[in-house]
C-alpha beads as a LAMMPS data file, in Angstrom:
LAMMPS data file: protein, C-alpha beads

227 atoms
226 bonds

1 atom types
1 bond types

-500.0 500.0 xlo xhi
-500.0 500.0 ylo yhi
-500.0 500.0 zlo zhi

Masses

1 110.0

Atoms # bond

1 1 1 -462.074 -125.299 -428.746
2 1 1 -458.437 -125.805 -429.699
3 1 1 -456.190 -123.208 -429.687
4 1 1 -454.068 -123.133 -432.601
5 1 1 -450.395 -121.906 -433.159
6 1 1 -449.343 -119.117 -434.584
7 1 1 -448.763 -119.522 -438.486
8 1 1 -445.018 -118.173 -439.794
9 1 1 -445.167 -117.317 -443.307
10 1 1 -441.508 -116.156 -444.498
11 1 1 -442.066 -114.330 -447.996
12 1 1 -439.616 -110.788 -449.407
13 1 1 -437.148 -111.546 -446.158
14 1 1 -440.171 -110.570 -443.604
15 1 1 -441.882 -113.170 -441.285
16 1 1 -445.889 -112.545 -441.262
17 1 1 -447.526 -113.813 -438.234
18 1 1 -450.734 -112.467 -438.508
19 1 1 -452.581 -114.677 -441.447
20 1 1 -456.021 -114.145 -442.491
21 1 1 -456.545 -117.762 -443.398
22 1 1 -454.900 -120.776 -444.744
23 1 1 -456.587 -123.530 -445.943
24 1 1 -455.794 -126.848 -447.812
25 1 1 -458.352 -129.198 -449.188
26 1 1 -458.296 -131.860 -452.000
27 1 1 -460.221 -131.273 -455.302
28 1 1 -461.615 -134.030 -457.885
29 1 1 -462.115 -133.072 -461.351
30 1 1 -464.753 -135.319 -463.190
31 1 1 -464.146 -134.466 -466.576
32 1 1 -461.457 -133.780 -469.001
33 1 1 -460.850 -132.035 -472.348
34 1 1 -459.575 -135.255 -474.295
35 1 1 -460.439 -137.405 -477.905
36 1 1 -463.678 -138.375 -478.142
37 1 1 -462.983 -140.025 -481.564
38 1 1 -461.173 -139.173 -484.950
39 1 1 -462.432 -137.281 -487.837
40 1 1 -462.873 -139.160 -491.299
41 1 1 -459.406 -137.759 -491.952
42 1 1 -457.867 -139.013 -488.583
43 1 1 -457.465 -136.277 -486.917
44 1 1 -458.084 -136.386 -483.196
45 1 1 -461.457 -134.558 -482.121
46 1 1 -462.009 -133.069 -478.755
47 1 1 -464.823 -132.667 -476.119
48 1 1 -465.709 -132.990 -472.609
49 1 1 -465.946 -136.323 -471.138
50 1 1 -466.865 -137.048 -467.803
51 1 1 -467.056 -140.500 -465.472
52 1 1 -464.740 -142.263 -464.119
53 1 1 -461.714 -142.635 -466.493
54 1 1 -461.575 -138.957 -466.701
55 1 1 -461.249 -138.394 -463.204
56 1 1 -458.279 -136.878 -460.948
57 1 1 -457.566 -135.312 -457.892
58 1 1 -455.103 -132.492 -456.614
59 1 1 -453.959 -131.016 -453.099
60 1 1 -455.158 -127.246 -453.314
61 1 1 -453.178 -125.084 -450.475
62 1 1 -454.234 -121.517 -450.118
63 1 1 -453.013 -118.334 -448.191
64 1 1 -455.078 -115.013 -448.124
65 1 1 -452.523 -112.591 -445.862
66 1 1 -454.887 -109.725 -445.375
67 1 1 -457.674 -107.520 -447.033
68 1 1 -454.473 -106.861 -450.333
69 1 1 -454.351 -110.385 -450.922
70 1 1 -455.698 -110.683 -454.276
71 1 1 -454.304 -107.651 -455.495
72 1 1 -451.620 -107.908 -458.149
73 1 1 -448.288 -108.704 -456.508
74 1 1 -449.514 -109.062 -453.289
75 1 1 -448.703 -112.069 -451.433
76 1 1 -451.641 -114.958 -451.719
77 1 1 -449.780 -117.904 -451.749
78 1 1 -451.463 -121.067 -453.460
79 1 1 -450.620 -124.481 -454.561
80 1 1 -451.475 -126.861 -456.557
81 1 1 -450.436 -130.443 -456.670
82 1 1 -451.519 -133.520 -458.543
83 1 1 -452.530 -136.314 -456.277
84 1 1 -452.545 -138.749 -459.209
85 1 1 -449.350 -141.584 -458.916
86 1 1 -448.760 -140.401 -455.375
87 1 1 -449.625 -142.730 -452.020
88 1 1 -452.816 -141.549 -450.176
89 1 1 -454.091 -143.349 -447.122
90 1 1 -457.717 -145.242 -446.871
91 1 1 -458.116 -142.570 -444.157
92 1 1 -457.887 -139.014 -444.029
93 1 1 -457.388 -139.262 -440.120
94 1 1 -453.578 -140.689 -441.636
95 1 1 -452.542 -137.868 -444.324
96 1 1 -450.351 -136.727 -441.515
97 1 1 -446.785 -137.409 -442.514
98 1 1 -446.992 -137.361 -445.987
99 1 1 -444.079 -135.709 -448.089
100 1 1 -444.886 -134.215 -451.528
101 1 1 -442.215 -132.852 -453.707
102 1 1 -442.480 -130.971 -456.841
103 1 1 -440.801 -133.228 -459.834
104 1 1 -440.620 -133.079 -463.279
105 1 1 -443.245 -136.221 -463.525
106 1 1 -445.574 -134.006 -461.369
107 1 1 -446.862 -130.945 -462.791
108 1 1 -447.277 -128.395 -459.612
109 1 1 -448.583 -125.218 -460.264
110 1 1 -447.827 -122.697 -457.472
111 1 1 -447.719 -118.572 -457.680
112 1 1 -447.147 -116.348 -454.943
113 1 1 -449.939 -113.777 -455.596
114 1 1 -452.208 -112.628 -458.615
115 1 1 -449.984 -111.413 -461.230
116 1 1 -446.684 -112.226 -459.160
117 1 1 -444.121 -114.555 -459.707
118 1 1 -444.185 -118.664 -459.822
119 1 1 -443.320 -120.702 -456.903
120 1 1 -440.758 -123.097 -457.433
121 1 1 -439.314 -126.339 -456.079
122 1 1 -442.235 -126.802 -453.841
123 1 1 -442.398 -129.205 -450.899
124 1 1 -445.402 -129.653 -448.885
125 1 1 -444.945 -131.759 -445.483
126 1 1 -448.389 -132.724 -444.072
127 1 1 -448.439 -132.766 -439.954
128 1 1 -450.920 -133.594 -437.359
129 1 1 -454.251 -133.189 -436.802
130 1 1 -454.755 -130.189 -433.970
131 1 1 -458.621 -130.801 -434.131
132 1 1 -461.577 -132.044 -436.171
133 1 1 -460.751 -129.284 -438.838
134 1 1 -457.253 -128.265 -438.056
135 1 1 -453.597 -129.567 -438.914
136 1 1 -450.245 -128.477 -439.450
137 1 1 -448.302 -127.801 -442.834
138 1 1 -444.737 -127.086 -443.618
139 1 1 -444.425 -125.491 -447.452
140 1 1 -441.341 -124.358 -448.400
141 1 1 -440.579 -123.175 -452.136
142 1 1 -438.369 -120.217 -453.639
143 1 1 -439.039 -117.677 -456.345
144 1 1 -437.610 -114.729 -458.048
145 1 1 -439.618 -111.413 -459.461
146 1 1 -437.091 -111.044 -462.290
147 1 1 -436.129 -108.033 -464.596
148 1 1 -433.719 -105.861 -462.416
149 1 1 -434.643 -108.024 -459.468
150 1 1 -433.102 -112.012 -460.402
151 1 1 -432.467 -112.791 -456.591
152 1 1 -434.048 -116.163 -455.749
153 1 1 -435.730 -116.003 -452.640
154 1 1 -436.200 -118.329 -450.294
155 1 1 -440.327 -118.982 -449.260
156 1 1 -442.150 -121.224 -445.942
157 1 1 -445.401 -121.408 -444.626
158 1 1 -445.527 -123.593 -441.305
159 1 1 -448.110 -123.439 -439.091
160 1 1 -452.514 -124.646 -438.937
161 1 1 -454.506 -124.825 -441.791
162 1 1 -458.412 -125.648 -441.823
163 1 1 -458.673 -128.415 -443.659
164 1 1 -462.165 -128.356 -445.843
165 1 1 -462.673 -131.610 -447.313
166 1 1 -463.084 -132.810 -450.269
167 1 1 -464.764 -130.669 -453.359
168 1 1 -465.912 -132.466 -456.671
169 1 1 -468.873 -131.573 -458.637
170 1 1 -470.693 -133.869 -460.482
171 1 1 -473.734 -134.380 -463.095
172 1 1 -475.962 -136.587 -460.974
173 1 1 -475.860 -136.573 -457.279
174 1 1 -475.531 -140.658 -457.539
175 1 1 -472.301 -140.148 -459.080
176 1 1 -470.315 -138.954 -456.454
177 1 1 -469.151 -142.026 -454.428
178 1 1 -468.372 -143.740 -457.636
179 1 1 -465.949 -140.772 -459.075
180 1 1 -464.631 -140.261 -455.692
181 1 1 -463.833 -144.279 -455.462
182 1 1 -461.781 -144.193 -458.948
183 1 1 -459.723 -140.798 -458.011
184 1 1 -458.700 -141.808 -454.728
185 1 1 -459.249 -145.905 -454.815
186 1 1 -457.322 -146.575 -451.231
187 1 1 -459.546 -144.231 -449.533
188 1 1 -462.913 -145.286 -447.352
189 1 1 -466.333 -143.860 -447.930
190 1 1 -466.966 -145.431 -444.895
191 1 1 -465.508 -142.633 -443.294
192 1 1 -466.518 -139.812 -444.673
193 1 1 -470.153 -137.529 -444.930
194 1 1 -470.977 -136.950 -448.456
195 1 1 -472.606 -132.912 -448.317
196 1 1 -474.594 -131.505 -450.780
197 1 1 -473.927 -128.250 -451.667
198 1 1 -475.372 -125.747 -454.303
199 1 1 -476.736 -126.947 -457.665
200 1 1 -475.969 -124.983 -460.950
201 1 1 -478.531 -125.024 -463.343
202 1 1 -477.771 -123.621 -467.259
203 1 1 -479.977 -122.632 -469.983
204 1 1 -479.238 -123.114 -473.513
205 1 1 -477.840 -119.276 -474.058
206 1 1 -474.633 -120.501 -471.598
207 1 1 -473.538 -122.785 -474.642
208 1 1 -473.309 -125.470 -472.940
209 1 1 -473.902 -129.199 -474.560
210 1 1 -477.347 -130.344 -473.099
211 1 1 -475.213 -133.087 -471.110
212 1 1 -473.220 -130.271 -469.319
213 1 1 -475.766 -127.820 -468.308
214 1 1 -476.607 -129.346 -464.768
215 1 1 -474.157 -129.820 -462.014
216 1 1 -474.119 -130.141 -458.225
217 1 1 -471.017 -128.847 -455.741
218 1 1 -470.060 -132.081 -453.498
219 1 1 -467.956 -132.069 -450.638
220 1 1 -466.748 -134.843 -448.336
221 1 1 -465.833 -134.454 -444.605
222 1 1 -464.297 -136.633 -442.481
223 1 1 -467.186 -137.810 -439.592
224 1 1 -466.658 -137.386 -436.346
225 1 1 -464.573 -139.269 -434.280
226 1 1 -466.755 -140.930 -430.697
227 1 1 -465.805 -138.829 -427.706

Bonds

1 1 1 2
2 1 2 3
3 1 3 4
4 1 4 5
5 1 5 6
6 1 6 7
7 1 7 8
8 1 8 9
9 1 9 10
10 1 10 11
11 1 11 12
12 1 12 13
13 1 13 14
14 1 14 15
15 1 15 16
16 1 16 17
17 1 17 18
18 1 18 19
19 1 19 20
20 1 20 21
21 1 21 22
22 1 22 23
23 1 23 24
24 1 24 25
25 1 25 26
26 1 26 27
27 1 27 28
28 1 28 29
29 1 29 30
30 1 30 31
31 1 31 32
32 1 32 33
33 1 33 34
34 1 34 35
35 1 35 36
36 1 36 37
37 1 37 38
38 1 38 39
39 1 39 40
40 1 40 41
41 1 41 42
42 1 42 43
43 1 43 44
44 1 44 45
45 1 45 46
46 1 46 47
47 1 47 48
48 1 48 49
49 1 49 50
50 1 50 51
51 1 51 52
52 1 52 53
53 1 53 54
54 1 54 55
55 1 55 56
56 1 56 57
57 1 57 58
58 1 58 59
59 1 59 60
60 1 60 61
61 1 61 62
62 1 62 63
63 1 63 64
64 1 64 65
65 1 65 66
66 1 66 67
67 1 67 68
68 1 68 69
69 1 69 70
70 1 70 71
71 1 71 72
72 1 72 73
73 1 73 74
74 1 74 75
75 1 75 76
76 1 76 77
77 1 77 78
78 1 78 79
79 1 79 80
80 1 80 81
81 1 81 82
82 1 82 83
83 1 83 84
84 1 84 85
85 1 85 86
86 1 86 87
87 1 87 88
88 1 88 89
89 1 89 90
90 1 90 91
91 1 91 92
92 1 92 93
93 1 93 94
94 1 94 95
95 1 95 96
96 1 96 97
97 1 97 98
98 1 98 99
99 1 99 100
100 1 100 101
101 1 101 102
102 1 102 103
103 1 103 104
104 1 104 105
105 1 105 106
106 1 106 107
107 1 107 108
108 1 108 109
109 1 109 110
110 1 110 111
111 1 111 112
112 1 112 113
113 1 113 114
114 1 114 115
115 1 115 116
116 1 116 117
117 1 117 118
118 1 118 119
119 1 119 120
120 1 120 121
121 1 121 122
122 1 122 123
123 1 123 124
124 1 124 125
125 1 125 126
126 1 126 127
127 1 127 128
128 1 128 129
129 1 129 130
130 1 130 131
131 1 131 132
132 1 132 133
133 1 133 134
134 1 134 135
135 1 135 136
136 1 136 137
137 1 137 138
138 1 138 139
139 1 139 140
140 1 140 141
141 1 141 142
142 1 142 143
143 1 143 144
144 1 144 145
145 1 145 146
146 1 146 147
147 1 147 148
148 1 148 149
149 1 149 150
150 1 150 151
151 1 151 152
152 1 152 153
153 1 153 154
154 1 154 155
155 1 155 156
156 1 156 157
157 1 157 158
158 1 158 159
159 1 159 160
160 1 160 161
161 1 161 162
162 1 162 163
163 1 163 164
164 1 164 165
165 1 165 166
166 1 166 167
167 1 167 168
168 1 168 169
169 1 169 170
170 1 170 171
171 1 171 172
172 1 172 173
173 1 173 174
174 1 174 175
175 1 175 176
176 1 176 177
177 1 177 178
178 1 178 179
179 1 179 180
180 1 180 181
181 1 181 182
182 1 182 183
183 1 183 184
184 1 184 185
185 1 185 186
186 1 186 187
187 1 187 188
188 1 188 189
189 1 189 190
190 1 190 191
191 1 191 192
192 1 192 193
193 1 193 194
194 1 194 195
195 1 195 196
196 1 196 197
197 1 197 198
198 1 198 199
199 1 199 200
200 1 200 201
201 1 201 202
202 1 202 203
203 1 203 204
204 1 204 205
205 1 205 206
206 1 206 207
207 1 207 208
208 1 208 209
209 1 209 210
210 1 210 211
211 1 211 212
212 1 212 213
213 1 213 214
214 1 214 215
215 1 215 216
216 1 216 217
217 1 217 218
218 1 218 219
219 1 219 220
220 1 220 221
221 1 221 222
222 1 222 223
223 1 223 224
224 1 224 225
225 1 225 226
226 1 226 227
């Protein structure tokens, strides 16, 4: 088994070394709250729609410190960042290397705990692959806890996170190449395992439109490479 280096996370001038976890993954929505059609008076109407056209995918980065993290205003770093318009490889094996900024044309949500303040001017440099399920990250951002406290402070996470795949769920289990193939169109199937996970059932107390009330957790991992 590899041994990994120690993580440095630099958050409130301090340098934590001892990390809980960190892990990054990439997660595909199938459906989106948009028009469905227009009312007789043409005002836009809204709904669910799911399939391919309402499809996109995100990098998800998250840090639990220690048994706090999820506390309000304890640290529990996590990112979000759109994948959509941005350069992905056909294999995961070559997401080292890539460079993703925070910009106004991307909309990055990133918070430094529950209840705690926003993460700003993110940057998230993918490194290599340590193992199977391992590779190195450098995040840097800054943020600020306002009120009597408007210092902007600097923030950078660099060290191993587990990477663990890709998450999607989906109506029919049949769908799941085919929404995966329109999020992220440069990337191979052929080199991933498709894993099914847990399948949510819903009654008709939940609310949910007949069409919505069955879905199945998907996640893809990248095989394993021939020793």
């Amino acid at each position: 088994m590899t041994e990994l280096p120690a993580p440095r996370l630099h958050i409130d001038h301090r340098v934590i070394t001892d990390i809980e976890s960190a892990e990054l993954s990439i997660g595909v929505a199938t459906e989106a709250w948009a028009v469905q059609r227009k009312s007789l008076f043409g005002q836009p109407i809204h709904a669910w729609l799911y399939g391919p056209d309402y499809t996109h995918a995100w990098w998800d980065l998250s840090i639990s410190v220690d048994e706090h993290s999820g506390e309000d205003a304890e640290p529990a770093p996590d990112l979000s960042l759109p994948l959509d318009g941005l350069a992905f490889p056909a294999d995961l094996a070559d997401i080292t290397g890539l460079r993703l900024t925070e910009s106004d044309q991307v909309e990055t949500e990133a918070f430094y705990g529950n209840d705690a303040p926003a993460l700003t001017q993110n940057r998230l440099k993918i490194g290599d692959w340590l193992d199977e399920q391992h590779l190195m990250v450098h995040w840097s951002a800054e943020y600020n806890w306002g009120g009597n406290r408007p210092e902007v402070i600097p923030f950078l996470y660099e060290g191993p996170v587990r990477f663990t795949g890709i998450q999607m769920t989906v109506k029919k289990d049949e769908d799941a190449p085919v929404l995966l193939s329109h999020a992220l169109p440069r990337l191979a199937l052929s080199g991933l395992d498709m894993i099914l996970g847990r399948e949510f059932v819903y009654d008709r107390k939940s609310g949910l439109s007949p069409d919505r009330r069955r879905w199945r957790e998907v996640s893809w991992q990248r095989k394993p490479r021939p020793v």
